[in-house]
C-alpha positions, -999 to +999 in steps of 0.1 A: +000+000+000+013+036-009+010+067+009+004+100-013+031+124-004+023+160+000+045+187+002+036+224+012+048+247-011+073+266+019+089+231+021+092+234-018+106+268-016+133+258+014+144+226+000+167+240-028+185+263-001+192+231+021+228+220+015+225+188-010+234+158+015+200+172+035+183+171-001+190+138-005+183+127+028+144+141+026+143+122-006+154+088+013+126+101+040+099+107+011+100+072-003+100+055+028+068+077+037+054+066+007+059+031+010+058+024+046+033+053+060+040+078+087+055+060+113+093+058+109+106+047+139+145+038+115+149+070+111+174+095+138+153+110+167+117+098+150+089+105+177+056+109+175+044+146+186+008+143+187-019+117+174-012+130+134+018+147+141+057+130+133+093+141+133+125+130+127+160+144+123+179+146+091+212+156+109+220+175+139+207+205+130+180+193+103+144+182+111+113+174+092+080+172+103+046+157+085+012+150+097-011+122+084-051+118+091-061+083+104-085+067+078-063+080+048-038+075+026-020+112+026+009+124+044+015+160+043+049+171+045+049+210+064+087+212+075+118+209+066+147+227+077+166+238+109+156+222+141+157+262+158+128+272+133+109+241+135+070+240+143+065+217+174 
């Protein structure tokens, strides 16, 4: 089963300024979203913040966060980027 991955267009906009080995890590993060759903307990520092809400950390001072509604099969990306600016 495959999760649709959406990305807000801020995360768009940010992601080329990230240096590329971030880049390439959201991309690694992305398709195992896609094929494995929101829980990605593999991944550096992964925790759950709320029922919908995830994290995990790309490096030590990268983050991304998503959220993902029970009953369906979206995850929306809404961060990535420094772990100072992030949302949670």
């Amino acid at each position: 089963m495959n999760y649709e991955i959406v990305l807000k267009k801020k995360v768009l906009k940010n992601l080329r300024k990230l240096p590329l080995w971030v880049q390439k890590k959201v991309a690694l993060l992305l398709k195992d979203l896609k094929e494995k759903g929101p829980e990605q307990p593999k991944w550096q520092n992964y925790s759950k913040l709320s029922q919908t809400k995830y994290h995990c950390h790309l490096g030590t001072s990268w983050v991304a966060c998503w959220h993902h509604q029970q009953n369906r099969l979206t995850i929306e990306v809404y961060y990535v980027g420094s772990r100072e600016k992030a949302p949670y």
